[in-house]
Chimera marker file (.cmm) of the C-alpha trace (Angstrom):
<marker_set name="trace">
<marker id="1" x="55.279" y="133.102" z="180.291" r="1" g="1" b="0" radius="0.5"/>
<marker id="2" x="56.249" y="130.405" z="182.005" r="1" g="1" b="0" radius="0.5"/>
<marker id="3" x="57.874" y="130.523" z="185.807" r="1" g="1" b="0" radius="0.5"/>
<marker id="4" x="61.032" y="128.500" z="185.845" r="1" g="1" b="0" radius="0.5"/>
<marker id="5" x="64.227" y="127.960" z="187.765" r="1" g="1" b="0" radius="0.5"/>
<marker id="6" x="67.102" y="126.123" z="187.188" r="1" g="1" b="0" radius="0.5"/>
<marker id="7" x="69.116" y="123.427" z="189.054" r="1" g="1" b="0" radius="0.5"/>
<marker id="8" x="71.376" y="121.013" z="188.110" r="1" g="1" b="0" radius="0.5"/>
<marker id="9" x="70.504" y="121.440" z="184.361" r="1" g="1" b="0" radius="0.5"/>
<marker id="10" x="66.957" y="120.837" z="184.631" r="1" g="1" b="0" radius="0.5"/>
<marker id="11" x="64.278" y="123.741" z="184.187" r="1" g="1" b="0" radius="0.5"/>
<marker id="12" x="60.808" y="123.818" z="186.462" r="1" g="1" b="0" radius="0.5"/>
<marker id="13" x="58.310" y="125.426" z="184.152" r="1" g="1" b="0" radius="0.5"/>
<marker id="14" x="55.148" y="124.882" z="186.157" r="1" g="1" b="0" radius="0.5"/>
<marker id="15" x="53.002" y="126.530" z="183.838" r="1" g="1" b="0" radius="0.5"/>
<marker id="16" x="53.450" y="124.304" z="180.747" r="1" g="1" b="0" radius="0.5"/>
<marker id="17" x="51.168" y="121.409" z="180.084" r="1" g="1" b="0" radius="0.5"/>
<marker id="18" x="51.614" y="118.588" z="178.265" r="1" g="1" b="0" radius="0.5"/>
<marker id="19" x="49.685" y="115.723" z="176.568" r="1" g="1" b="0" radius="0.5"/>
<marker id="20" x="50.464" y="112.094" z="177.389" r="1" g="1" b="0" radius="0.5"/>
<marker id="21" x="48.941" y="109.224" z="176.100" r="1" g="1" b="0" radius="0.5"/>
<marker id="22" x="49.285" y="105.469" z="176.693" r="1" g="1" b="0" radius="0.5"/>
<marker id="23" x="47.823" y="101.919" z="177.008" r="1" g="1" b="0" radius="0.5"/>
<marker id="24" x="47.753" y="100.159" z="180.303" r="1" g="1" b="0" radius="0.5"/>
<marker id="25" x="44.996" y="96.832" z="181.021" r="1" g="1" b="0" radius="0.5"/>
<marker id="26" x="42.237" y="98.514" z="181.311" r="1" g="1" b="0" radius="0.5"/>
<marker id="27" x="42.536" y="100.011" z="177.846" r="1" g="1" b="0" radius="0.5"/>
<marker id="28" x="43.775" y="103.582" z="176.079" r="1" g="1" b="0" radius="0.5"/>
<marker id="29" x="44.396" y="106.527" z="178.164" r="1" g="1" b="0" radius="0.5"/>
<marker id="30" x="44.965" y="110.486" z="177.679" r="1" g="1" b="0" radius="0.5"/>
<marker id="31" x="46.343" y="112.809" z="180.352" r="1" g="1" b="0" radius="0.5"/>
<marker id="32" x="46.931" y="116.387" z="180.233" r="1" g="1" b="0" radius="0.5"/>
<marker id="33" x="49.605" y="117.258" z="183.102" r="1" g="1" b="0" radius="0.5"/>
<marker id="34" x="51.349" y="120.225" z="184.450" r="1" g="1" b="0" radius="0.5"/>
<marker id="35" x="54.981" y="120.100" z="183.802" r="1" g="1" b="0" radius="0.5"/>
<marker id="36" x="57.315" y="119.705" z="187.200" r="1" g="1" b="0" radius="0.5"/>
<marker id="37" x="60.785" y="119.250" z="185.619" r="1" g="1" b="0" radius="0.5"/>
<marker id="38" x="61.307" y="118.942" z="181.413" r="1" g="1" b="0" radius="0.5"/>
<marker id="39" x="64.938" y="118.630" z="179.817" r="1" g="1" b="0" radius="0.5"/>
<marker id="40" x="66.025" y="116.803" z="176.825" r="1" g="1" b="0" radius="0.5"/>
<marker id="41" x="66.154" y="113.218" z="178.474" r="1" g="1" b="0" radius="0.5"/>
<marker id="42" x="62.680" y="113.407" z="179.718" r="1" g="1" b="0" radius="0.5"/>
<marker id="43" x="60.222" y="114.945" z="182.144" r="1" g="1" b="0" radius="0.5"/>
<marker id="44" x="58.336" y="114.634" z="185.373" r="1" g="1" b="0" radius="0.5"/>
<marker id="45" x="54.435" y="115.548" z="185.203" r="1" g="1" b="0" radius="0.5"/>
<marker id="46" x="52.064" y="116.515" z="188.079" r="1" g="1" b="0" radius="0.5"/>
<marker id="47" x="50.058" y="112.814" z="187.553" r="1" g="1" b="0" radius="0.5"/>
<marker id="48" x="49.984" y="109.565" z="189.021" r="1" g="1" b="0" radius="0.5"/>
<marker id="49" x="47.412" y="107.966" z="185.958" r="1" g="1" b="0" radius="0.5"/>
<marker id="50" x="48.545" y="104.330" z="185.053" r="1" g="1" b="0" radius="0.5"/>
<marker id="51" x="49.398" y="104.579" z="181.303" r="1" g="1" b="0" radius="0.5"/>
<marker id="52" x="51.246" y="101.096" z="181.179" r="1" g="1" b="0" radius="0.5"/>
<marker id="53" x="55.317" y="101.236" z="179.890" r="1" g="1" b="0" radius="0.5"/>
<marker id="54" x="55.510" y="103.642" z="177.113" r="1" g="1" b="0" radius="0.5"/>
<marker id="55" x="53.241" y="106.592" z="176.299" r="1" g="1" b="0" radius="0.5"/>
<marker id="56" x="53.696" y="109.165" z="173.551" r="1" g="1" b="0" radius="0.5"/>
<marker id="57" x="53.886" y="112.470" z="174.664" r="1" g="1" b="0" radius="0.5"/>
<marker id="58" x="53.105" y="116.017" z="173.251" r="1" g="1" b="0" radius="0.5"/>
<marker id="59" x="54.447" y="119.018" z="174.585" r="1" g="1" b="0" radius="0.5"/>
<marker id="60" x="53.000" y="122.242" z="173.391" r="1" g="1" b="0" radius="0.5"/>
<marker id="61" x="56.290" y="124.766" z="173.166" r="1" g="1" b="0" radius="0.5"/>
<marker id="62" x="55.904" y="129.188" z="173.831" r="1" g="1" b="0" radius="0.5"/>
<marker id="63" x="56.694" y="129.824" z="170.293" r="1" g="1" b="0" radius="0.5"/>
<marker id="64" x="53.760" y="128.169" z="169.104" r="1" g="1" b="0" radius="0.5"/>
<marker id="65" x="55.523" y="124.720" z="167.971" r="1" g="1" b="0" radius="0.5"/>
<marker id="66" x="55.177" y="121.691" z="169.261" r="1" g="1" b="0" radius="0.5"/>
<marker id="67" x="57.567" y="118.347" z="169.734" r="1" g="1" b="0" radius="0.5"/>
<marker id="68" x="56.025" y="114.860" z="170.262" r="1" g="1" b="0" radius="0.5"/>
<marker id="69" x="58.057" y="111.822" z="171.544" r="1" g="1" b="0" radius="0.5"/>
<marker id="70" x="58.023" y="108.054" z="172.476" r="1" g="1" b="0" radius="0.5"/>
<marker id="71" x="58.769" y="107.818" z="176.310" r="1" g="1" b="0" radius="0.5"/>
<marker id="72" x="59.061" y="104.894" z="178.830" r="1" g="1" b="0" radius="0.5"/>
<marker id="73" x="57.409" y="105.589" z="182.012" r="1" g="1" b="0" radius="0.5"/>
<marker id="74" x="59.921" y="104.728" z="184.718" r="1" g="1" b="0" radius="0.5"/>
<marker id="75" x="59.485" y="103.847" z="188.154" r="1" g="1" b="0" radius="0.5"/>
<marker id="76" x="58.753" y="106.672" z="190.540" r="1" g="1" b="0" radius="0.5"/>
<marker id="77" x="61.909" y="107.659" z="192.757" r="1" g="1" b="0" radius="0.5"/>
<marker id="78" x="59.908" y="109.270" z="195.181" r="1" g="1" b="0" radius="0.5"/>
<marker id="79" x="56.523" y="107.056" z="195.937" r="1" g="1" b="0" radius="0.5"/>
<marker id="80" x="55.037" y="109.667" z="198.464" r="1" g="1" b="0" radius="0.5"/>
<marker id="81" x="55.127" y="112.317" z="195.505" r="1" g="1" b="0" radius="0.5"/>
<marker id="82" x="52.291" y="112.508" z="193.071" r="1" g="1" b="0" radius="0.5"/>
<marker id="83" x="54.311" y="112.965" z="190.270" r="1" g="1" b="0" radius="0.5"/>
<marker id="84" x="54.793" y="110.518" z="187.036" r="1" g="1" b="0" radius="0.5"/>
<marker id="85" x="58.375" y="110.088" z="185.366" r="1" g="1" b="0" radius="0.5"/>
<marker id="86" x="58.984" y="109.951" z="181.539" r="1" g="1" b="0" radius="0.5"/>
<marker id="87" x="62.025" y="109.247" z="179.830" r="1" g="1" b="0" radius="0.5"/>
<marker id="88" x="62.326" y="110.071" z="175.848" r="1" g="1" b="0" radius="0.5"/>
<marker id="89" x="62.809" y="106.578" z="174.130" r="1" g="1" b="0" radius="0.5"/>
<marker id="90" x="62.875" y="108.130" z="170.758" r="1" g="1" b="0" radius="0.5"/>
<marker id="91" x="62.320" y="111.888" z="169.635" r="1" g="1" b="0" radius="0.5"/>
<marker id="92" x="63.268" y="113.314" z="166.918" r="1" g="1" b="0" radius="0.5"/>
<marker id="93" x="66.854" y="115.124" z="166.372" r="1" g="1" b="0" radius="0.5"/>
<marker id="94" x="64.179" y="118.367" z="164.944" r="1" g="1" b="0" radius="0.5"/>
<marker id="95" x="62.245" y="117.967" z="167.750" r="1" g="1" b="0" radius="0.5"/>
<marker id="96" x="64.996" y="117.509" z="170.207" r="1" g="1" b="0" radius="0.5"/>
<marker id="97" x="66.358" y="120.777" z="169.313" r="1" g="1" b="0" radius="0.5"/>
<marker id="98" x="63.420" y="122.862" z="169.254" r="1" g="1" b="0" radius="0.5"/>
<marker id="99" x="63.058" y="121.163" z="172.522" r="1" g="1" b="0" radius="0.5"/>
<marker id="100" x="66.252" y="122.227" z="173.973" r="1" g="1" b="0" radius="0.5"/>
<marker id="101" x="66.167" y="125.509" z="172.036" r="1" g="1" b="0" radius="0.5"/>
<marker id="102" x="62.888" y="126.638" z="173.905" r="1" g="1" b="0" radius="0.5"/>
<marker id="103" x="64.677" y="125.425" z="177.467" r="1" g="1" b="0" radius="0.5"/>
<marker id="104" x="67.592" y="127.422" z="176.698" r="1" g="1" b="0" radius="0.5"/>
<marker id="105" x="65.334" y="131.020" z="176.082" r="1" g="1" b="0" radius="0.5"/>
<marker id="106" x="62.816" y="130.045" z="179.346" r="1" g="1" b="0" radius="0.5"/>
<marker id="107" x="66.494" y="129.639" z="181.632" r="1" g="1" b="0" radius="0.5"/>
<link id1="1" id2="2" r="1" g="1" b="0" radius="0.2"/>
<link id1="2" id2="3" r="1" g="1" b="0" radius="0.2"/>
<link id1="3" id2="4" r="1" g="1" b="0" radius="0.2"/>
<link id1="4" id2="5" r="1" g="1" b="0" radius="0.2"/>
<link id1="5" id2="6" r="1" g="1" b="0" radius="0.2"/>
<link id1="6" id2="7" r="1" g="1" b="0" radius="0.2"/>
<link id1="7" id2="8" r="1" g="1" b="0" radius="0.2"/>
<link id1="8" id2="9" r="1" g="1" b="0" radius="0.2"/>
<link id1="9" id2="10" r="1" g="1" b="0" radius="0.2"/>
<link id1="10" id2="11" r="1" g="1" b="0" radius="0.2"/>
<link id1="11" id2="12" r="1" g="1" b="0" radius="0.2"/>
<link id1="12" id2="13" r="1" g="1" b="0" radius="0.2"/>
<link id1="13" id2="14" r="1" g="1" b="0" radius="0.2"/>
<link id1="14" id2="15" r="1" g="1" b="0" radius="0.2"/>
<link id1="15" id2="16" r="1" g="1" b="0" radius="0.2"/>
<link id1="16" id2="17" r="1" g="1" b="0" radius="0.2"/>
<link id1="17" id2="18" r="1" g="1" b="0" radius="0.2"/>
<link id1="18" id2="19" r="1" g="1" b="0" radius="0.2"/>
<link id1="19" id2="20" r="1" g="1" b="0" radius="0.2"/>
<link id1="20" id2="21" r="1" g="1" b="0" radius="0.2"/>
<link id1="21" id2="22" r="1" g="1" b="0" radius="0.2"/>
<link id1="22" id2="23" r="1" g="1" b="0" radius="0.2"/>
<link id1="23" id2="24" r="1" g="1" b="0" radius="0.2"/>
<link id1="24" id2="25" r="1" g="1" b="0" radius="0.2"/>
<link id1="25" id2="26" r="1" g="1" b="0" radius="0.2"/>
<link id1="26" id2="27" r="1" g="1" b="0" radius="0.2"/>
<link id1="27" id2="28" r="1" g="1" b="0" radius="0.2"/>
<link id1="28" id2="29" r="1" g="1" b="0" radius="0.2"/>
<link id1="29" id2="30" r="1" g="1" b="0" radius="0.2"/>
<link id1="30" id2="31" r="1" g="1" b="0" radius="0.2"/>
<link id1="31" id2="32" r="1" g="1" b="0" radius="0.2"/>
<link id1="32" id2="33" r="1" g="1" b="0" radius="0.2"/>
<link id1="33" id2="34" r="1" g="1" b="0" radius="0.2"/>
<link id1="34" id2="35" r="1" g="1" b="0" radius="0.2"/>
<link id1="35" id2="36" r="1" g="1" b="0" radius="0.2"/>
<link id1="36" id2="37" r="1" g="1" b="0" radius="0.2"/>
<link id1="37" id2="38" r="1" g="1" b="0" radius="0.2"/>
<link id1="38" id2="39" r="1" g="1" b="0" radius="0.2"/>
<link id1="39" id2="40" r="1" g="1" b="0" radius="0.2"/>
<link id1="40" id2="41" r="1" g="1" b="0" radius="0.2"/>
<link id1="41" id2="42" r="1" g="1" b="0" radius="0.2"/>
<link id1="42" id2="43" r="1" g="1" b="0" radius="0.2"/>
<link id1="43" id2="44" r="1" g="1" b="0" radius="0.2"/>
<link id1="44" id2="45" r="1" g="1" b="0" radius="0.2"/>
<link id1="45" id2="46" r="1" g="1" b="0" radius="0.2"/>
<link id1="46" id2="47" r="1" g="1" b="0" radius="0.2"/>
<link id1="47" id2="48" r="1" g="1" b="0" radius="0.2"/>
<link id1="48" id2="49" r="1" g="1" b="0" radius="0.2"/>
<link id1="49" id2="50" r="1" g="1" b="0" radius="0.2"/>
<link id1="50" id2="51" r="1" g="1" b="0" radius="0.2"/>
<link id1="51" id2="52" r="1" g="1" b="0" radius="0.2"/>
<link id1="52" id2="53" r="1" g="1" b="0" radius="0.2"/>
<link id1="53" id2="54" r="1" g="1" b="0" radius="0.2"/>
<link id1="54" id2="55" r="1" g="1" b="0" radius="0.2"/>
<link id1="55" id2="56" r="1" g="1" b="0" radius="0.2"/>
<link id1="56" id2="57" r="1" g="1" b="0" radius="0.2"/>
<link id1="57" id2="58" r="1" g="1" b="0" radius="0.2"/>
<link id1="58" id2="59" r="1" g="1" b="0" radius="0.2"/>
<link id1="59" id2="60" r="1" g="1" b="0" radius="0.2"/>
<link id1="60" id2="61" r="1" g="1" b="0" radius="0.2"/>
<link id1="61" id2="62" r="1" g="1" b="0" radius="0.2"/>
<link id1="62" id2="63" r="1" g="1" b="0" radius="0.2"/>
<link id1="63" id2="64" r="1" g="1" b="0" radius="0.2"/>
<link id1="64" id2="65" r="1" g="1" b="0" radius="0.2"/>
<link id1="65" id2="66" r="1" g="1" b="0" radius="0.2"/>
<link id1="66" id2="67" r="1" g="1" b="0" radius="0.2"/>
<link id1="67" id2="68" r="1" g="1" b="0" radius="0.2"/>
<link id1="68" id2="69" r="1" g="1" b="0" radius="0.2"/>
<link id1="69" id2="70" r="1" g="1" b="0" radius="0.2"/>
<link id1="70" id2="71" r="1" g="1" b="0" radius="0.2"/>
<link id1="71" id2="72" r="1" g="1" b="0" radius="0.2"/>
<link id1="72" id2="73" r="1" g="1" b="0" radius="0.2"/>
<link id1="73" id2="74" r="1" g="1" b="0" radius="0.2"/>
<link id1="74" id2="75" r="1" g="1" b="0" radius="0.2"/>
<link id1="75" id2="76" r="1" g="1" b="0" radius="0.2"/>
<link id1="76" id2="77" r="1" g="1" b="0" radius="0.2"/>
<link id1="77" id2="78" r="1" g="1" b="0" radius="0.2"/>
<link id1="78" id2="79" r="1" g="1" b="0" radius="0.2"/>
<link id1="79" id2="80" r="1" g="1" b="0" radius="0.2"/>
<link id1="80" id2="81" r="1" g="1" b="0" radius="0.2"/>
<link id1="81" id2="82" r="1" g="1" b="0" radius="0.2"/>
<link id1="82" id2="83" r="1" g="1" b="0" radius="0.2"/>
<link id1="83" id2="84" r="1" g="1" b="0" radius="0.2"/>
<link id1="84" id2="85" r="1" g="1" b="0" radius="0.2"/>
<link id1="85" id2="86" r="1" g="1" b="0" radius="0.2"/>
<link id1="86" id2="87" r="1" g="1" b="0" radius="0.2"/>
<link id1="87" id2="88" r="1" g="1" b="0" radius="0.2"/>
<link id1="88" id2="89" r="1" g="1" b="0" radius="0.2"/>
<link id1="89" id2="90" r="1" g="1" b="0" radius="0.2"/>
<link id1="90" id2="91" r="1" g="1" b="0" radius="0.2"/>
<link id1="91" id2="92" r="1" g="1" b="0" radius="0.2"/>
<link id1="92" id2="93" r="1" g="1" b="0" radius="0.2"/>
<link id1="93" id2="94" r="1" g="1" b="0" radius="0.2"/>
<link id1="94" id2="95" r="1" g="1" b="0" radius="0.2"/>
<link id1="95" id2="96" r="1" g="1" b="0" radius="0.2"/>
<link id1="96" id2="97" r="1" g="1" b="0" radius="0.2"/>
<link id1="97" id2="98" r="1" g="1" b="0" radius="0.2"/>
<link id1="98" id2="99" r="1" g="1" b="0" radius="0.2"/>
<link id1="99" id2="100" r="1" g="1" b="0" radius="0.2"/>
<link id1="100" id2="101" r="1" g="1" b="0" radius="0.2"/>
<link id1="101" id2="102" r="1" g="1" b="0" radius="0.2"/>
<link id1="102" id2="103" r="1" g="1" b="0" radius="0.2"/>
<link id1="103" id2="104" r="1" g="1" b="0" radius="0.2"/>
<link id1="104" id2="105" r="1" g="1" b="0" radius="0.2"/>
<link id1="105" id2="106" r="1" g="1" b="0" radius="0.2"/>
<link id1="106" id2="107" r="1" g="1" b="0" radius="0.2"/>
</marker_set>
């Protein structure tokens, strides 16, 4: 199970893992990342990979389910911190609940 704590609306849950892939110049990238901070906007992985402006991401939930969405990689806030930003462009409203459903049980 997943260790997690809360703060300002935003769960930790360092041991889930997601898939991300994207497209930058130098061609078609995968990445499978630890997750630092997940909610329903978007998430913050433990990578720094260049996967150009929009990746589609996979996230594997505890009840065996799984949600994929379209997100934008945004500009890191902190550059010292080896961490890659995600917001969710487009996800489905089945997705997004099952999403938010399995945040709600991990908090």
């Amino acid at each position: 199970m997943p260790t997690n704590t809360t703060h300002n609306n935003v769960v930790s849950l360092a041991d889930w893992r997601v898939r991300i892939r994207g497209s930058a110049s130098h061609g078609s990238q995968e990445v499978e990342c630890a997750v630092q901070e997940l909610d329903g906007e978007g998430l913050v992985v433990d990578s720094a990979a260049e996967l150009g402006r929009y990746a589609w991401v996979e996230v594997d939930l505890p009840d065996g389910t799984g949600v994929r969405a379209l997100g934008e990689v945004v500009e890191r806030r902190d550059p010292l911190r080896l961490a890659m930003e995600v917001r969710f462009k487009h996800l489905f409203p089945d997705h997004r609940a099952r999403l938010l459903n399995a945040l709600a049980l991990q908090a």
